[in-house]
MARSEDREN-809187 format. One line per field, with one value per residue: residue number from 1; residue in three letters; x, y, z of N, C-alpha, C in turn. Coordinates in nm, 3 decimals, m for minus. Layout:
% residues N
n NUM_... .
res ala_... .
n.X X_... .
n.Y Y_... .
n.Z Z_... .
ca.X X_... .
ca.Y Y_... .
ca.Z Z_... .
c.X X_... .
c.Y Y_... .
c.Z Z_... .
END
This chain:
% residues 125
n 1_2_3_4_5_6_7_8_9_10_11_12_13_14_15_16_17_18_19_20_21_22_23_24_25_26_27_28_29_30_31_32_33_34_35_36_37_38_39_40_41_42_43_44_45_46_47_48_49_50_51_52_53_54_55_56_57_58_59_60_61_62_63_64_65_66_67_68_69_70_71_72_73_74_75_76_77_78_79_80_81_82_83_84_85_86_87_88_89_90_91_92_93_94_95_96_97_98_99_100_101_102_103_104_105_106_107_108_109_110_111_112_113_114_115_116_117_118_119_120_121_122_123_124_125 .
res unk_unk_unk_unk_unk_unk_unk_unk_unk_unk_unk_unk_unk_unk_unk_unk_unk_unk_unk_unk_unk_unk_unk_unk_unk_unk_unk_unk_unk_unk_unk_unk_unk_unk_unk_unk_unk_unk_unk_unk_unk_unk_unk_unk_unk_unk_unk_unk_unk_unk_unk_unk_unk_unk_unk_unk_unk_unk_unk_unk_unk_unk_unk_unk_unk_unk_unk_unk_unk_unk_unk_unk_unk_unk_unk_unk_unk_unk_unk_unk_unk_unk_unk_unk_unk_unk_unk_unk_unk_unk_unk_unk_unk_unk_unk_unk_unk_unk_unk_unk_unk_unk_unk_unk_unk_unk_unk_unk_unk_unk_unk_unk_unk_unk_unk_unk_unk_unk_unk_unk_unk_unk_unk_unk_unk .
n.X m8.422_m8.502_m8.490_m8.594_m8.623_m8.384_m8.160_m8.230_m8.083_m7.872_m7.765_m7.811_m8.014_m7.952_m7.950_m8.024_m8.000_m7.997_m7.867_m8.059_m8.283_m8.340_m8.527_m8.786_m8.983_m8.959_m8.906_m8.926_m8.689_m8.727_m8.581_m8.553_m8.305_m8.272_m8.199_m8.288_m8.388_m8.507_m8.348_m8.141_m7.932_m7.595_m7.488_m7.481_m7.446_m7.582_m7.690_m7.824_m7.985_m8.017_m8.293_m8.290_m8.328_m8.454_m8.447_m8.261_m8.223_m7.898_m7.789_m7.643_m7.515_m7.447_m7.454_m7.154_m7.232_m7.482_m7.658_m7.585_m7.597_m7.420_m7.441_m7.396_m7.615_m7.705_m7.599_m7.814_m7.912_m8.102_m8.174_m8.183_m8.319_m8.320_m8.536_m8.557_m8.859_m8.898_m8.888_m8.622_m8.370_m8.272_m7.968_m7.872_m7.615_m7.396_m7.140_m7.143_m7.360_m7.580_m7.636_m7.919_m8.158_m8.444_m8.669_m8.814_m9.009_m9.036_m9.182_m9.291_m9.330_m9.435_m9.330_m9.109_m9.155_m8.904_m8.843_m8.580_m8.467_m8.174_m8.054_m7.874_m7.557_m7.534_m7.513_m7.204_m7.155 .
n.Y m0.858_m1.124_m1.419_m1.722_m1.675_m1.472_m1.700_m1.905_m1.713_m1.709_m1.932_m2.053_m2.198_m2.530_m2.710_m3.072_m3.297_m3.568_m3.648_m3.765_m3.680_m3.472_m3.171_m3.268_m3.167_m3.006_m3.054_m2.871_m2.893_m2.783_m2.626_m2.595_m2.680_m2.719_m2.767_m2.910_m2.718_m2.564_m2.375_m2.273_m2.411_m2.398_m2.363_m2.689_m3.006_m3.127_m3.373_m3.543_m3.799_m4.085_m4.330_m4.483_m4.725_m4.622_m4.506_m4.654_m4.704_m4.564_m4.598_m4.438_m4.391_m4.322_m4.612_m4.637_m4.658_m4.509_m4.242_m3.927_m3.592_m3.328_m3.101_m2.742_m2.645_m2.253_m1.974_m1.961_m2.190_m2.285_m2.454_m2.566_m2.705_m2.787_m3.085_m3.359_m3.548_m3.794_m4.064_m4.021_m3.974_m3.805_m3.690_m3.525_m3.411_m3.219_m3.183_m3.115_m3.266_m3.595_m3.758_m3.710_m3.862_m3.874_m4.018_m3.868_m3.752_m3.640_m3.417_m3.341_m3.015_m2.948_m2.794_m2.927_m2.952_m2.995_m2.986_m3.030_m3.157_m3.221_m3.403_m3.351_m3.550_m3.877_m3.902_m4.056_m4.273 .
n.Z 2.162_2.350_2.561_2.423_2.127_2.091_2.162_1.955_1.762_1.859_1.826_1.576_1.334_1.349_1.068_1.006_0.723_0.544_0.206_0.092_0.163_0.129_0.070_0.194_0.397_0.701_1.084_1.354_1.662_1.994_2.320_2.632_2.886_3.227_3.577_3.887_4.077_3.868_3.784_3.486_3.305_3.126_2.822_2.752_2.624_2.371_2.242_1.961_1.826_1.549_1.465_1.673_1.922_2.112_2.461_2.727_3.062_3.206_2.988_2.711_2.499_2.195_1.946_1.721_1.425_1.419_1.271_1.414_1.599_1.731_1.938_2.098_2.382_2.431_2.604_2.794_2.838_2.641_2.329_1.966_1.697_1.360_1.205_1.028_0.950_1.184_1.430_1.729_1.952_2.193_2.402_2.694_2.805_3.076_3.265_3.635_3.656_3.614_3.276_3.055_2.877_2.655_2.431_2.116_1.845_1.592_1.344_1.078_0.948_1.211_1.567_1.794_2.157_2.411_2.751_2.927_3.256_3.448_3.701_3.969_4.057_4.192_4.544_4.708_4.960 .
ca.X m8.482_m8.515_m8.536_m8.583_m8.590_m8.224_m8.111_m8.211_m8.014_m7.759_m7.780_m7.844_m8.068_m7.899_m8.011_m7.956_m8.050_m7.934_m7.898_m8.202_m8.376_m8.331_m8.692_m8.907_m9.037_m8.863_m8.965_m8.806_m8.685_m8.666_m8.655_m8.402_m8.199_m8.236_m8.173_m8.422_m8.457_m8.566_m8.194_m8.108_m7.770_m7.571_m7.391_m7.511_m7.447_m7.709_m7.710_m7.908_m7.927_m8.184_m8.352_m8.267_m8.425_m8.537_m8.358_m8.254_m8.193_m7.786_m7.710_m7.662_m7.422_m7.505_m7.366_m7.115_m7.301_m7.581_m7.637_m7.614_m7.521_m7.389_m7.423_m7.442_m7.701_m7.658_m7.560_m7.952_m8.018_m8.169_m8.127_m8.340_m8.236_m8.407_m8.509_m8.667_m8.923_m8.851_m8.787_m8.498_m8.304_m8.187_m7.897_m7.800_m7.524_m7.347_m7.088_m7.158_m7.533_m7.650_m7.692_m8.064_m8.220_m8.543_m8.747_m8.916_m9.079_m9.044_m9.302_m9.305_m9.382_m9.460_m9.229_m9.164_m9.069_m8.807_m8.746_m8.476_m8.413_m8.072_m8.046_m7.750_m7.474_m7.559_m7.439_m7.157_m7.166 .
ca.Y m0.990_m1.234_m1.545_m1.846_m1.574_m1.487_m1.814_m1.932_m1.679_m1.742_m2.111_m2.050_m2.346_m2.682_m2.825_m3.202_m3.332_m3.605_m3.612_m3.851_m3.640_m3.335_m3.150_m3.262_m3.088_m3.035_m3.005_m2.834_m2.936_m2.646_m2.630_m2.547_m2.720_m2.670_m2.834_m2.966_m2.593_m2.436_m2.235_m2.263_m2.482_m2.315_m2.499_m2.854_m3.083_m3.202_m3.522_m3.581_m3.935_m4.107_m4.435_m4.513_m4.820_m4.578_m4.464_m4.767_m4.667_m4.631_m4.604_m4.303_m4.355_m4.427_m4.687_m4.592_m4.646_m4.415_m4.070_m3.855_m3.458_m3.267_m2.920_m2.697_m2.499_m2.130_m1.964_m1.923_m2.332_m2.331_m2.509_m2.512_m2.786_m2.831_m3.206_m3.389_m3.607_m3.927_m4.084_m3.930_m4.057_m3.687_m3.663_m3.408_m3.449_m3.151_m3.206_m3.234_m3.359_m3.669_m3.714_m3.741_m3.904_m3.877_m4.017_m3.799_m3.847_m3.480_m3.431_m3.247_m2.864_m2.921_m2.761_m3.006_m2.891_m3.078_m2.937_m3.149_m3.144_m3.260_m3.471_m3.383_m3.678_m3.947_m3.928_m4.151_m4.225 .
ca.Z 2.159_2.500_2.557_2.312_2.021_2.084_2.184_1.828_1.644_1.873_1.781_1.436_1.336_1.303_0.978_0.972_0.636_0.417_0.085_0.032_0.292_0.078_m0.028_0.280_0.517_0.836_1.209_1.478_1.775_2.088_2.428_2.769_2.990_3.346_3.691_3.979_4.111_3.775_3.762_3.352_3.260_3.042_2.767_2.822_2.525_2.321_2.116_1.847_1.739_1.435_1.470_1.801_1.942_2.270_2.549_2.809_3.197_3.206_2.809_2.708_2.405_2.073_1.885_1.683_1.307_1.402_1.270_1.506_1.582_1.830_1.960_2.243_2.400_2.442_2.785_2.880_2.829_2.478_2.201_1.833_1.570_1.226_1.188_0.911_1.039_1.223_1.592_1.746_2.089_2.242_2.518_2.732_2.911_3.121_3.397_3.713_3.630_3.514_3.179_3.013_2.776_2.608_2.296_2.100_1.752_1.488_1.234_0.930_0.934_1.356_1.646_1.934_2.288_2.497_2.872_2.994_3.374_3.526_3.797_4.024_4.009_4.299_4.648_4.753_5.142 .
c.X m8.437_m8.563_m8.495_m8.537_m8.453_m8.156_m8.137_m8.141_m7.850_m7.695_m7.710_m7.972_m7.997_m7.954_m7.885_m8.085_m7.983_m7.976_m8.023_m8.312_m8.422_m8.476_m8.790_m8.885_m8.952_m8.957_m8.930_m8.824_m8.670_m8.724_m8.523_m8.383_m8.190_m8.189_m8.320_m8.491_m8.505_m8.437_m8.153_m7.945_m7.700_m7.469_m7.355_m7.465_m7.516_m7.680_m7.824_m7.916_m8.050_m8.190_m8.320_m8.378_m8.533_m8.416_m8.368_m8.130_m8.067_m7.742_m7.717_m7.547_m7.469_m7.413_m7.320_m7.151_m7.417_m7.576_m7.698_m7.525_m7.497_m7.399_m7.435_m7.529_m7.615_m7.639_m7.695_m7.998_m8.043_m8.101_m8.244_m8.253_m8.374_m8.429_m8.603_m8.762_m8.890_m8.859_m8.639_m8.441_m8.240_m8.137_m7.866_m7.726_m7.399_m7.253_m7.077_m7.277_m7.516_m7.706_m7.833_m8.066_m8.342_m8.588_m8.815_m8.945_m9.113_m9.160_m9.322_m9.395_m9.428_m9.306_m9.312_m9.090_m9.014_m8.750_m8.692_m8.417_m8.319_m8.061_m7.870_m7.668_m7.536_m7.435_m7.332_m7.122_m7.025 .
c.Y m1.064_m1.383_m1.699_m1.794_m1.565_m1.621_m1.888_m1.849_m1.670_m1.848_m2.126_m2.186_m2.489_m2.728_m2.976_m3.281_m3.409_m3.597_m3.670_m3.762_m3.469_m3.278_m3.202_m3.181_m3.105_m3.013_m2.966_m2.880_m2.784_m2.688_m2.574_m2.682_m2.693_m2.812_m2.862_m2.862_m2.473_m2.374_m2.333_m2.339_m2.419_m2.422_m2.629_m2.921_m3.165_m3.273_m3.547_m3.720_m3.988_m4.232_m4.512_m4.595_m4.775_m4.577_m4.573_m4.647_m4.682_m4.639_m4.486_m4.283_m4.411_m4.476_m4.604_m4.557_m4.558_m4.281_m4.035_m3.709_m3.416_m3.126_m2.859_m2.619_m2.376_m2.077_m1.926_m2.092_m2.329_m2.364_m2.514_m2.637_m2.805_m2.966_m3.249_m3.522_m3.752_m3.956_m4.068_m4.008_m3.840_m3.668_m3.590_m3.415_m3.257_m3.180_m3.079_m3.317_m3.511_m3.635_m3.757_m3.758_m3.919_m3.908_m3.950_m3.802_m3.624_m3.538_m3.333_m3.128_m2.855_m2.861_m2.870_m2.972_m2.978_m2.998_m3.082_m3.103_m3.250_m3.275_m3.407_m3.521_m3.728_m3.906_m4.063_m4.144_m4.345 .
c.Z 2.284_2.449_2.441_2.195_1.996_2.096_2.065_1.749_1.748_1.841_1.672_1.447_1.246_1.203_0.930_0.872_0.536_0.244_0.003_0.122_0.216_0.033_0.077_0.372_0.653_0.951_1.270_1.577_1.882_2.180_2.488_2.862_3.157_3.503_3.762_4.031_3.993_3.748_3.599_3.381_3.132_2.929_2.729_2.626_2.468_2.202_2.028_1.765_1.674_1.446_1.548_1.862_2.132_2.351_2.639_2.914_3.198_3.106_2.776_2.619_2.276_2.002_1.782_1.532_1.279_1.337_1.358_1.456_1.689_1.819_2.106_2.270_2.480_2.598_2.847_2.842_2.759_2.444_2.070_1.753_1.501_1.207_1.111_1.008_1.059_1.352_1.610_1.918_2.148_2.381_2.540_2.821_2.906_3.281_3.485_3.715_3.557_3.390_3.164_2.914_2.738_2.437_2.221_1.912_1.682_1.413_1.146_0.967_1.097_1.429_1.781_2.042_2.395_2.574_2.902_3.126_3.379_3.620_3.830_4.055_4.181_4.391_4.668_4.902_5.116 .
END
């Protein structure tokens, strides 16, 4: 097995489900991790946070009352998480890159795909 395939059972799949959440339908999340030249990040740290008022330029932490999850992607950039449906806030932060942030919105019994490119950290002259 290649690719995404392995990289989910290397994963496993993240199920994040509360206990009121229990019995619906889930959606998945999947995608990779790479840089500005396409080359795969290995490892990166992916945030998972729920009802996040949107990603703001420069924030990139969620308050501390949120649910959120953490995990890492696998050494080819993937990641896979199970999510019940909702808006979601997802960070990826890997050093030396800038971290990223993106909104994205699950949906019962759908798979949604999140490439996340990494900005190399700013120049200082």
């Amino acid at each position: 097995m290649h690719g995404l395939g392995r990289g989910l059972l290397s994963l496993g799949l993240t199920v994040l489900a509360a206990s009121s959440l229990v019995g619906e339908d889930l959606g998945i999340l999947k995608g990779i991790v790479d840089d500005q030249l396409g080359a795969r990040i290995p490892n990166a740290s992916v945030v998972i946070v729920w009802n996040m008022e949107g990603c703001k330029v420069g924030h990139y932490r969620a308050p501390r009352h949120s649910k959120k999850t953490k995990f890492v992607a696998n050494n080819e950039g993937e990641y896979a998480a199970e999510l019940p449906p909702g808006k979601y806030q997802v960070i990826v932060i890997r050093k030396p890159y800038r971290p990223a942030c993106k909104d994205i919105e699950i949906k019962a019994g759908k798979m949604t795909e999140l490439h996340v490119t990494l900005e190399p950290p700013a120049m200082r002259i």
